[in-house]
mmJSON file of the N, C-alpha and C atoms, coordinates in Angstrom:
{"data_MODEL":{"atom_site":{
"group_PDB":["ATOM","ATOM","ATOM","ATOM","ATOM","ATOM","ATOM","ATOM","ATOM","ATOM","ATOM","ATOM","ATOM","ATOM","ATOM","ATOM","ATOM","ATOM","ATOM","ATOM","ATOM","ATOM","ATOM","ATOM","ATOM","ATOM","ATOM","ATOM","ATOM","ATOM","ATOM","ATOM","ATOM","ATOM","ATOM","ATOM","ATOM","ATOM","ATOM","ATOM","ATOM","ATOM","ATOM","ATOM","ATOM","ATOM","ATOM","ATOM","ATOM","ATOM","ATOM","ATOM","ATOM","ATOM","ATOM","ATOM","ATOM","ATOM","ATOM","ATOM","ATOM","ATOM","ATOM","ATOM","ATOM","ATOM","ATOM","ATOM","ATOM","ATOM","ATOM","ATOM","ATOM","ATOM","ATOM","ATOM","ATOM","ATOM","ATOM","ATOM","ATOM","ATOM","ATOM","ATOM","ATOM","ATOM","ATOM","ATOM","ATOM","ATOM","ATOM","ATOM","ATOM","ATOM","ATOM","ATOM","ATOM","ATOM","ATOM","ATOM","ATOM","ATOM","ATOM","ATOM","ATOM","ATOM","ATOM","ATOM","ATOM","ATOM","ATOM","ATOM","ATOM","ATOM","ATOM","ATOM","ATOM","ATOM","ATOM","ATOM","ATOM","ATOM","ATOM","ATOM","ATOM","ATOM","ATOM","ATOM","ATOM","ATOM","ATOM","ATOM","ATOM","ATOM","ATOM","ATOM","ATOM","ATOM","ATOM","ATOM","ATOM","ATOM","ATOM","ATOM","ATOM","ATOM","ATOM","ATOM","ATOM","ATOM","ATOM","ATOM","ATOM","ATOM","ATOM","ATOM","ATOM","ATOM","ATOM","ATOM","ATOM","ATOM","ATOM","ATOM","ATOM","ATOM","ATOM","ATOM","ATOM","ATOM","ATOM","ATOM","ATOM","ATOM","ATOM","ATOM","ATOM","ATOM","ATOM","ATOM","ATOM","ATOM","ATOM","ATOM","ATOM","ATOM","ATOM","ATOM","ATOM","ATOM","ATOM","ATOM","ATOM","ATOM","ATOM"],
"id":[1,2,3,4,5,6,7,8,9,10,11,12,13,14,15,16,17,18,19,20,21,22,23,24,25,26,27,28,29,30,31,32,33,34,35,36,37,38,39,40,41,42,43,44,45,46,47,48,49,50,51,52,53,54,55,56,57,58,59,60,61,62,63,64,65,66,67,68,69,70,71,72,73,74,75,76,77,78,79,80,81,82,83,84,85,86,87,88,89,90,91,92,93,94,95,96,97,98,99,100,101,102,103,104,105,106,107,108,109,110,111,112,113,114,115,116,117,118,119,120,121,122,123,124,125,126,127,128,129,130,131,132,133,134,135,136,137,138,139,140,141,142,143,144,145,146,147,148,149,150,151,152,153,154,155,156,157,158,159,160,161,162,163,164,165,166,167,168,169,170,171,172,173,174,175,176,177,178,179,180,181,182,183,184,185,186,187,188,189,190,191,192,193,194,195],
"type_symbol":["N","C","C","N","C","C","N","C","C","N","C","C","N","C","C","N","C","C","N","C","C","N","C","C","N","C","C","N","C","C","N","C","C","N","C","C","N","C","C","N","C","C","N","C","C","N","C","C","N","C","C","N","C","C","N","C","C","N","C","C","N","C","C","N","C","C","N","C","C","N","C","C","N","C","C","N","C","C","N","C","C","N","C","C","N","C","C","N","C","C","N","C","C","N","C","C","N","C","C","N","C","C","N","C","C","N","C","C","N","C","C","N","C","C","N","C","C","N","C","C","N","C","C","N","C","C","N","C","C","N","C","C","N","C","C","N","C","C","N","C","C","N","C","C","N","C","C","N","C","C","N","C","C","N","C","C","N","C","C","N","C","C","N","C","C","N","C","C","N","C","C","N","C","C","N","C","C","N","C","C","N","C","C","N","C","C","N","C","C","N","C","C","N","C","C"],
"label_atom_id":["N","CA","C","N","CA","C","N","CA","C","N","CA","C","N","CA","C","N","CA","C","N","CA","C","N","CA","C","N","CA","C","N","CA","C","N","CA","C","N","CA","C","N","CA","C","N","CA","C","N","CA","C","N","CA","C","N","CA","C","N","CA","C","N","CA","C","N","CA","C","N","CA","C","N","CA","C","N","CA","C","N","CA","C","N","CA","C","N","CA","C","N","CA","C","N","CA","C","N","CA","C","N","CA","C","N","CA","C","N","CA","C","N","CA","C","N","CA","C","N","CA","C","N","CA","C","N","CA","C","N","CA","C","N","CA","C","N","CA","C","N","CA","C","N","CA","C","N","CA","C","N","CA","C","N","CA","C","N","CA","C","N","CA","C","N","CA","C","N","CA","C","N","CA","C","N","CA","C","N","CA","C","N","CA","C","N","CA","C","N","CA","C","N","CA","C","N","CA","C","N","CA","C","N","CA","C","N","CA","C","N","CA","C","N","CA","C","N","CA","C","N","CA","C","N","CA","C"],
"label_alt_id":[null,null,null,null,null,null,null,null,null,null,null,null,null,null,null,null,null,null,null,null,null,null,null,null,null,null,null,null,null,null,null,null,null,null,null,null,null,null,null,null,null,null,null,null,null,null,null,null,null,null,null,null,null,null,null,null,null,null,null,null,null,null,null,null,null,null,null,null,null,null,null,null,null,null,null,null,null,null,null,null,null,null,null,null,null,null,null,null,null,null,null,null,null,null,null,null,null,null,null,null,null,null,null,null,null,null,null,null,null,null,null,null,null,null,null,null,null,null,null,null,null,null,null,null,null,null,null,null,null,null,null,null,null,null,null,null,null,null,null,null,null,null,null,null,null,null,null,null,null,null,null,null,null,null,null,null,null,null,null,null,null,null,null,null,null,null,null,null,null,null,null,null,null,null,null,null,null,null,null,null,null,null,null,null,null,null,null,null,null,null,null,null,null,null,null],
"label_comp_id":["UNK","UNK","UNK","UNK","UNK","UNK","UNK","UNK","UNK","UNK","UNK","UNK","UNK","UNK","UNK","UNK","UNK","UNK","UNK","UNK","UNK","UNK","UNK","UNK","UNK","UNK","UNK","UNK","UNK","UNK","UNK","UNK","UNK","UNK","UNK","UNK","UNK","UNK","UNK","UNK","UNK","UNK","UNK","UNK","UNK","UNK","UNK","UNK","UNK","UNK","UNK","UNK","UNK","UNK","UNK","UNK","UNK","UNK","UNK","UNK","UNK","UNK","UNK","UNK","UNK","UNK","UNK","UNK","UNK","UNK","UNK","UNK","UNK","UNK","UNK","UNK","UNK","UNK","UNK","UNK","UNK","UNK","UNK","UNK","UNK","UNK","UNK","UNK","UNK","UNK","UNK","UNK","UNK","UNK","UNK","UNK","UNK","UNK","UNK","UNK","UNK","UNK","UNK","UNK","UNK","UNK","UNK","UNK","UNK","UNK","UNK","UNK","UNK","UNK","UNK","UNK","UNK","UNK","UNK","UNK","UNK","UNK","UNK","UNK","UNK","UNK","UNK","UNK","UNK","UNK","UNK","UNK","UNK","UNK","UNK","UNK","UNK","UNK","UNK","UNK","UNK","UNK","UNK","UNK","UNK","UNK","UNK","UNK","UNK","UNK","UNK","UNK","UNK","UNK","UNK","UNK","UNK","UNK","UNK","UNK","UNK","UNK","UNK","UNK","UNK","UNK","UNK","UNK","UNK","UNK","UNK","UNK","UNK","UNK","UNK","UNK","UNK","UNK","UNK","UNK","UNK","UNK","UNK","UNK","UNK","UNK","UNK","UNK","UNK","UNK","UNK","UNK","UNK","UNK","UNK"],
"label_asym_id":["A","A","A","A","A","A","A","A","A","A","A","A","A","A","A","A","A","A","A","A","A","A","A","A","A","A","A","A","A","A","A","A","A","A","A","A","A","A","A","A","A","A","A","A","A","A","A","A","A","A","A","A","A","A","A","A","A","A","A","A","A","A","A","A","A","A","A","A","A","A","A","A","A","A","A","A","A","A","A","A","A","A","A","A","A","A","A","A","A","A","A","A","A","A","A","A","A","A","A","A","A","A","A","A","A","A","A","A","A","A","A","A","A","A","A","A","A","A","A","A","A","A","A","A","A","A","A","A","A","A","A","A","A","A","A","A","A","A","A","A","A","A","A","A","A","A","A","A","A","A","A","A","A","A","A","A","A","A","A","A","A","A","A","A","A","A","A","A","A","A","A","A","A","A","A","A","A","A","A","A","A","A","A","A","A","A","A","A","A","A","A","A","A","A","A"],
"label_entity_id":["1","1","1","1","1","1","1","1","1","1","1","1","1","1","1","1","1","1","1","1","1","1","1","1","1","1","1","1","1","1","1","1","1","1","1","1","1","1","1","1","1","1","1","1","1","1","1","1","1","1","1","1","1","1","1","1","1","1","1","1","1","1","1","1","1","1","1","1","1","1","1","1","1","1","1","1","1","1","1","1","1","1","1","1","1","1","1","1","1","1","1","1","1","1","1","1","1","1","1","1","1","1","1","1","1","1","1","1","1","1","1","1","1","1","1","1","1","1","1","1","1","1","1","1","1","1","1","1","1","1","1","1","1","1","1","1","1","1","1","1","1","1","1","1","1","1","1","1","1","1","1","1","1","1","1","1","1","1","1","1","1","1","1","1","1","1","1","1","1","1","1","1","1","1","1","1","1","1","1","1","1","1","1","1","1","1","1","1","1","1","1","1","1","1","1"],
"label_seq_id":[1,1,1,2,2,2,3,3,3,4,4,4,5,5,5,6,6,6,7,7,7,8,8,8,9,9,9,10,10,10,11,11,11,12,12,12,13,13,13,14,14,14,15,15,15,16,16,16,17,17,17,18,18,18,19,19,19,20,20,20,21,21,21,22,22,22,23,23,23,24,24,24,25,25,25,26,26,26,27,27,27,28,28,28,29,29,29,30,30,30,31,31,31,32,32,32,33,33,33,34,34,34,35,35,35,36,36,36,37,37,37,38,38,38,39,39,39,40,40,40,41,41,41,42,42,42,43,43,43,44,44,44,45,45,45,46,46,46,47,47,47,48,48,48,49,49,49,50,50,50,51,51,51,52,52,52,53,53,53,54,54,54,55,55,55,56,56,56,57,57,57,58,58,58,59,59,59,60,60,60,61,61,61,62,62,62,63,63,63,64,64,64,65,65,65],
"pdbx_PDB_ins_code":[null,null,null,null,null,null,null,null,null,null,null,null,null,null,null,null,null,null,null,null,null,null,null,null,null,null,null,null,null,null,null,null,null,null,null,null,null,null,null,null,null,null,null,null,null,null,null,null,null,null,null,null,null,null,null,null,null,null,null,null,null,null,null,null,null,null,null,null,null,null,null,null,null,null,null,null,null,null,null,null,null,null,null,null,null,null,null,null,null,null,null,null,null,null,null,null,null,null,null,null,null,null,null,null,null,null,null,null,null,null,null,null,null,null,null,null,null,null,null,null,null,null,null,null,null,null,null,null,null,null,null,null,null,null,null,null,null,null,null,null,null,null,null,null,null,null,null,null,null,null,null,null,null,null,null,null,null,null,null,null,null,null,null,null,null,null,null,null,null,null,null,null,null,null,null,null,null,null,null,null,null,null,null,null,null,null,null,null,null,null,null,null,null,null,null],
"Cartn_x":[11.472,10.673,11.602,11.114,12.223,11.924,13.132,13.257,12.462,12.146,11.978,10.167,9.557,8.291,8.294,8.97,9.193,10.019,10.979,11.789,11.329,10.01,9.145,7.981,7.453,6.957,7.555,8.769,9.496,9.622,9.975,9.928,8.151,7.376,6.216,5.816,6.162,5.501,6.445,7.152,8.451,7.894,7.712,7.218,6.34,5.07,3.785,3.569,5.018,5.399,5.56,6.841,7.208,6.03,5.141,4.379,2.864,3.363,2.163,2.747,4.258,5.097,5.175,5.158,5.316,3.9,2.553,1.282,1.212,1.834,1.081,2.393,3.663,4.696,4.556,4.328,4.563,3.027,1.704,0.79,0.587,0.639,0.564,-0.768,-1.918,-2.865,-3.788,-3.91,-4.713,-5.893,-7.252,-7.805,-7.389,-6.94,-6.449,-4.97,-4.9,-3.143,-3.137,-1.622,-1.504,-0.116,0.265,1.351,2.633,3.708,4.697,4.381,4.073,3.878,2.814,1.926,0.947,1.201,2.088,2.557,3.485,4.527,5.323,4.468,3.565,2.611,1.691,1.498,0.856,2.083,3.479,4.793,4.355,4.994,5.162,3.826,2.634,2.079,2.277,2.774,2.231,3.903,4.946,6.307,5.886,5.312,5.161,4.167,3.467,2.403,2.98,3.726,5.556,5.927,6.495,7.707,6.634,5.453,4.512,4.469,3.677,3.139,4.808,6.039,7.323,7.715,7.768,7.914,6.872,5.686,4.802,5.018,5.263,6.222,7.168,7.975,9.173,9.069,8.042,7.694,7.21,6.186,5.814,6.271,7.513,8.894,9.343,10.111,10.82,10.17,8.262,8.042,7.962,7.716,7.822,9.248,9.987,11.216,11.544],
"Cartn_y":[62.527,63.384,64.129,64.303,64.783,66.105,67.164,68.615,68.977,68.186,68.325,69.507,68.848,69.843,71.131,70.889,72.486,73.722,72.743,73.473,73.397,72.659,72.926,74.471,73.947,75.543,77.002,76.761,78.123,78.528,77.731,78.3,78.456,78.036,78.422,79.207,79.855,81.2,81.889,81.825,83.139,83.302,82.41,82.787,83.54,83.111,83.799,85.386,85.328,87.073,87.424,87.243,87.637,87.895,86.975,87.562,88.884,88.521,89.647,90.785,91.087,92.115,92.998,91.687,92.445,92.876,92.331,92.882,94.403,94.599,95.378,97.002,96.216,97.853,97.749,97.045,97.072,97.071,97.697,97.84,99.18,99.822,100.728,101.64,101.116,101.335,101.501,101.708,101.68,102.567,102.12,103.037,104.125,104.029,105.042,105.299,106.246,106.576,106.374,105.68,104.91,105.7,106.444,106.8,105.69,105.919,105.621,104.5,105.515,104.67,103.659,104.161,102.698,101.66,101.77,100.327,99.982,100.675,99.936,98.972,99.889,99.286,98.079,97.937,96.463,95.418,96.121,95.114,94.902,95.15,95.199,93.968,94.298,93.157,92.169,92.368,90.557,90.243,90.793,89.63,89.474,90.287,89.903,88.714,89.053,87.282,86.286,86.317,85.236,84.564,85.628,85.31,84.633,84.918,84.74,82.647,82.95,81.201,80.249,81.303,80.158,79.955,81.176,80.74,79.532,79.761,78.971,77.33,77.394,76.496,75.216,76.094,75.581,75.395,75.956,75.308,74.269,73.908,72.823,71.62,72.233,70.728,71.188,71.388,71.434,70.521,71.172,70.166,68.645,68.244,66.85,66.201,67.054,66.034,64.849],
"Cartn_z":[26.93,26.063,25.103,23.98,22.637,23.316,22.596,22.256,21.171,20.499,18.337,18.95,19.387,19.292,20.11,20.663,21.425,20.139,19.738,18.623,17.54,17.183,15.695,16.067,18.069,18.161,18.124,18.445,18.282,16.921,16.121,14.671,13.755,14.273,14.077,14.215,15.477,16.158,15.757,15.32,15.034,13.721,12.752,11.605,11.415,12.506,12.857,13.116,13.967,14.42,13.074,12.232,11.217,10.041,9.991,8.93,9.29,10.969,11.07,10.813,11.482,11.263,10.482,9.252,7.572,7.047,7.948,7.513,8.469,9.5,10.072,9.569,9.109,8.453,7.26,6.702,5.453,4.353,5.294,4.485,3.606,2.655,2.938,2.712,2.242,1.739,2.988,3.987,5.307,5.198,5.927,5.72,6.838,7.876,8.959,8.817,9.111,9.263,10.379,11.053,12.524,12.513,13.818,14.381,14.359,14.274,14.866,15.822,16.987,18.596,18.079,17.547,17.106,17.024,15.658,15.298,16.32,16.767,17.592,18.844,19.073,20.111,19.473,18.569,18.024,17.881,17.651,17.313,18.747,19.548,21.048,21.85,21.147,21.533,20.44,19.66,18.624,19.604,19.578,20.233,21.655,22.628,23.802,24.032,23.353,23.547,22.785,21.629,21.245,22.345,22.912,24.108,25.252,25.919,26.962,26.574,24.977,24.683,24.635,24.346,24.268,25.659,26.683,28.072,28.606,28.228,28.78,28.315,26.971,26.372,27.14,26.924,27.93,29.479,29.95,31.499,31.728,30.397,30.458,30.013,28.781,28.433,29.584,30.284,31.628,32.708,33.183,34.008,34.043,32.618,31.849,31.781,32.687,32.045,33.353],
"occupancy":[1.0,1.0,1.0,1.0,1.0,1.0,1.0,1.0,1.0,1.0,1.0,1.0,1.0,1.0,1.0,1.0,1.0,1.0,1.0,1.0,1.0,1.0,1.0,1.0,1.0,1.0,1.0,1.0,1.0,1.0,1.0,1.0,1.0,1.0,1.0,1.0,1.0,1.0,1.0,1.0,1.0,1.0,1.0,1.0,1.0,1.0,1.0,1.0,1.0,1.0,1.0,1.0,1.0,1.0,1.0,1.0,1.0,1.0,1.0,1.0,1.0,1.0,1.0,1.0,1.0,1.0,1.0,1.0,1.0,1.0,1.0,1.0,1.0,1.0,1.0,1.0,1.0,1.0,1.0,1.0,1.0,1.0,1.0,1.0,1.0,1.0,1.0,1.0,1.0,1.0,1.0,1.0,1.0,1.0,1.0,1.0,1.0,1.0,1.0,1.0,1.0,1.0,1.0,1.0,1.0,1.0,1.0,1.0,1.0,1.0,1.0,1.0,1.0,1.0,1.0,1.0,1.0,1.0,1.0,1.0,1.0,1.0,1.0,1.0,1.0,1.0,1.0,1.0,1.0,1.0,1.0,1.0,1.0,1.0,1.0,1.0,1.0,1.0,1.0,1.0,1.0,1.0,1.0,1.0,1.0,1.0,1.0,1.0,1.0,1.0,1.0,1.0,1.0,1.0,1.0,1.0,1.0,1.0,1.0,1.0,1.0,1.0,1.0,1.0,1.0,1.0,1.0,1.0,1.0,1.0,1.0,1.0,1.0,1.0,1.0,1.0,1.0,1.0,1.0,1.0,1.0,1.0,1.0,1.0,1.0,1.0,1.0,1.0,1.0,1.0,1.0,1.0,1.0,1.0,1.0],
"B_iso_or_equiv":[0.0,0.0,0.0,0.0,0.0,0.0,0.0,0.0,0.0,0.0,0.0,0.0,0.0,0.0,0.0,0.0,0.0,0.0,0.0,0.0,0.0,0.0,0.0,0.0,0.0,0.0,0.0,0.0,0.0,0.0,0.0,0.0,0.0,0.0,0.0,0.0,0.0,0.0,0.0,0.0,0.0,0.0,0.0,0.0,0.0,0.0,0.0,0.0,0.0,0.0,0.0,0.0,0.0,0.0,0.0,0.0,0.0,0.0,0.0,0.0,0.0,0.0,0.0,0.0,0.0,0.0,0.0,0.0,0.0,0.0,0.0,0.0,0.0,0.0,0.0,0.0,0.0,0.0,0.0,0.0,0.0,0.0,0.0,0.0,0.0,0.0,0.0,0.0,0.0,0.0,0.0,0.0,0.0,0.0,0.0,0.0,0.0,0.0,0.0,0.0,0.0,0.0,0.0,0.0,0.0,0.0,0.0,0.0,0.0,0.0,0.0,0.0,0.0,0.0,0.0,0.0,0.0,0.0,0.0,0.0,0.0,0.0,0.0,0.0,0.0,0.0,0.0,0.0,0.0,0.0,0.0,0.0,0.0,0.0,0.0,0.0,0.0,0.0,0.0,0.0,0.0,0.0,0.0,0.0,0.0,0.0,0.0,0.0,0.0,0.0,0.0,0.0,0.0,0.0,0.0,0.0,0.0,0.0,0.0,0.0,0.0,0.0,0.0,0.0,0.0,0.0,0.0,0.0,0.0,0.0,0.0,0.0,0.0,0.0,0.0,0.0,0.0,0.0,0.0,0.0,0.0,0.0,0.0,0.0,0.0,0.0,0.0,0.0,0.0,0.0,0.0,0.0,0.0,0.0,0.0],
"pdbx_formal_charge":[null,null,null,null,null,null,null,null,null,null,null,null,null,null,null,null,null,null,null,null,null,null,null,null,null,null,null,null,null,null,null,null,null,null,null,null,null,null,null,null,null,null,null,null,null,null,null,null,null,null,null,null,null,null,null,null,null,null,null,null,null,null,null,null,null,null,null,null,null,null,null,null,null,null,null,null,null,null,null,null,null,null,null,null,null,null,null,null,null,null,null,null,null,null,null,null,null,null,null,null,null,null,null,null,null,null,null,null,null,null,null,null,null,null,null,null,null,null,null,null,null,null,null,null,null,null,null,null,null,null,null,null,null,null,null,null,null,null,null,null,null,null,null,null,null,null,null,null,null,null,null,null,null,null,null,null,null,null,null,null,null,null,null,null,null,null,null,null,null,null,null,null,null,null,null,null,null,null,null,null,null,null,null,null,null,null,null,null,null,null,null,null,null,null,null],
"auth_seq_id":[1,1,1,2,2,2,3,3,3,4,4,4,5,5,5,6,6,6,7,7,7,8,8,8,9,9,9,10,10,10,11,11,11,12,12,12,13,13,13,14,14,14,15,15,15,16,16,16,17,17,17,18,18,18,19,19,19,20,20,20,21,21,21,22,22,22,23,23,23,24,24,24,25,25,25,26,26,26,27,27,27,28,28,28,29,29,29,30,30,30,31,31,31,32,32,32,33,33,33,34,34,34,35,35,35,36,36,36,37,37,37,38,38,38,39,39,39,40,40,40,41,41,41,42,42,42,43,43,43,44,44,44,45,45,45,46,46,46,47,47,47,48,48,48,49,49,49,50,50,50,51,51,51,52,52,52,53,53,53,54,54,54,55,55,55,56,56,56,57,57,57,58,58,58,59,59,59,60,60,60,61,61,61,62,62,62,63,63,63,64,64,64,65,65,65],
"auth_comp_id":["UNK","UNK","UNK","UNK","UNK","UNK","UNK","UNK","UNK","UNK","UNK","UNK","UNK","UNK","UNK","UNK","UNK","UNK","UNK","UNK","UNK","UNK","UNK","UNK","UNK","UNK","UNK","UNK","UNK","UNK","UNK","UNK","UNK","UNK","UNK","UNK","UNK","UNK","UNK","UNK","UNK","UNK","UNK","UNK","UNK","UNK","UNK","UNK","UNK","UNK","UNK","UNK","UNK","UNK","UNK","UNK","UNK","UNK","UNK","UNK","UNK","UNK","UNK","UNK","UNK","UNK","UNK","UNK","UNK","UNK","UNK","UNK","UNK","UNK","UNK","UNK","UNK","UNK","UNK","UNK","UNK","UNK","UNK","UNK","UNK","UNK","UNK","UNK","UNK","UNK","UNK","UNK","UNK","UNK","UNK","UNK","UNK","UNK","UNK","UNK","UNK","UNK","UNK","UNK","UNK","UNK","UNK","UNK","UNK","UNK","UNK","UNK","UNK","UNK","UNK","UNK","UNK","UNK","UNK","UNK","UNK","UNK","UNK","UNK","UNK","UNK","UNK","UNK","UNK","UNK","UNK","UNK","UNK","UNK","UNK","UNK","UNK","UNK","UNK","UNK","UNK","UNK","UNK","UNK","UNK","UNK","UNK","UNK","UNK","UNK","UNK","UNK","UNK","UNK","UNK","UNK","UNK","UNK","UNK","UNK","UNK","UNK","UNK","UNK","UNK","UNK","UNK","UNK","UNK","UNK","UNK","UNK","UNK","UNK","UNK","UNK","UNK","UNK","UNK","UNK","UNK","UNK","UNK","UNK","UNK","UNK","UNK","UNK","UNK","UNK","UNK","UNK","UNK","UNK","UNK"],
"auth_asym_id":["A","A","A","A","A","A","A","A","A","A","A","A","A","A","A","A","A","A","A","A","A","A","A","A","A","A","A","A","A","A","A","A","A","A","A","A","A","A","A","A","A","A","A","A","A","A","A","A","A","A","A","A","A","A","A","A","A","A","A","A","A","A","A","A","A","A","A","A","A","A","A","A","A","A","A","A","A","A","A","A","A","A","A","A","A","A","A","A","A","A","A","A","A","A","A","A","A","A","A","A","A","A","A","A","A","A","A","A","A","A","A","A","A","A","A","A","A","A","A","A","A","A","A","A","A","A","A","A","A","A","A","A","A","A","A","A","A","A","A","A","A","A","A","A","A","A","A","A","A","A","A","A","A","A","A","A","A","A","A","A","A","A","A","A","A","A","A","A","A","A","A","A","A","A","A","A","A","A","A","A","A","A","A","A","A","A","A","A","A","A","A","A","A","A","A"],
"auth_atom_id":["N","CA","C","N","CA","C","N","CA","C","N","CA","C","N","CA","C","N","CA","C","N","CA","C","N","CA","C","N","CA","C","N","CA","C","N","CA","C","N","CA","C","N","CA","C","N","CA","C","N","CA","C","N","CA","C","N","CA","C","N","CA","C","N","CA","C","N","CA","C","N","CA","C","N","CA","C","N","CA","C","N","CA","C","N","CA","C","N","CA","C","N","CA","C","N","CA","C","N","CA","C","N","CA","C","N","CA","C","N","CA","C","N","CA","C","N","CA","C","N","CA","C","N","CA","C","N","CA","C","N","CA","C","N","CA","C","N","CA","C","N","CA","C","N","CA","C","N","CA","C","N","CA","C","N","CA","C","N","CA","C","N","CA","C","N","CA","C","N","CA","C","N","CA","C","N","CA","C","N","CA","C","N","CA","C","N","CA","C","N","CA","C","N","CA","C","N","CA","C","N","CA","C","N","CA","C","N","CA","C","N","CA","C","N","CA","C","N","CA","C","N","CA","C","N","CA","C"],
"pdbx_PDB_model_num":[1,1,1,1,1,1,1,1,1,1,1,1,1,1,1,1,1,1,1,1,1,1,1,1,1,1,1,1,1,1,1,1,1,1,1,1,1,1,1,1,1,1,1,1,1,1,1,1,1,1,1,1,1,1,1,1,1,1,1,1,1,1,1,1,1,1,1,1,1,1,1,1,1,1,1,1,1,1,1,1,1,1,1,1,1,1,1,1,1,1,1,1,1,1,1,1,1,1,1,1,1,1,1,1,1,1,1,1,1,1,1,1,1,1,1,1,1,1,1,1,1,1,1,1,1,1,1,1,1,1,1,1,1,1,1,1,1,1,1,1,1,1,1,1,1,1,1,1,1,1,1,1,1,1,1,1,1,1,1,1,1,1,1,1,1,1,1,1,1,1,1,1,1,1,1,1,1,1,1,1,1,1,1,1,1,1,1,1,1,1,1,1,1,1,1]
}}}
């Protein structure tokens, strides 16, 4: 079994993080003002469910090999 699709998903989802990233600091027009802790706490979930679907990822190229 190739590496190539495991390593086309990691750069997918990293991109995925990255552009939510830049939607969720870099808006600035909001209708709510969001704390600090807010956003960190929406960063905090958009990379932790990243890292959750790439572990899950790789368990499953691993069990396939």
């Amino acid at each position: 079994m190739s590496v190539t699709p495991f390593i086309i998903a990691v750069f997918v989802l990293v991109f995925v993080a990255f552009v939510l990233t830049f939607r969720i600091g870099l808006n600035p027009e909001e209708a709510t003002q969001r704390s600090f802790g807010h956003r960190s706490r929406n960063l905090l979930y958009i990379y932790g469910i990243v890292t959750l679907i790439l572990l899950i990822a790789l368990s499953v190229y691993l069990y396939n090999l």
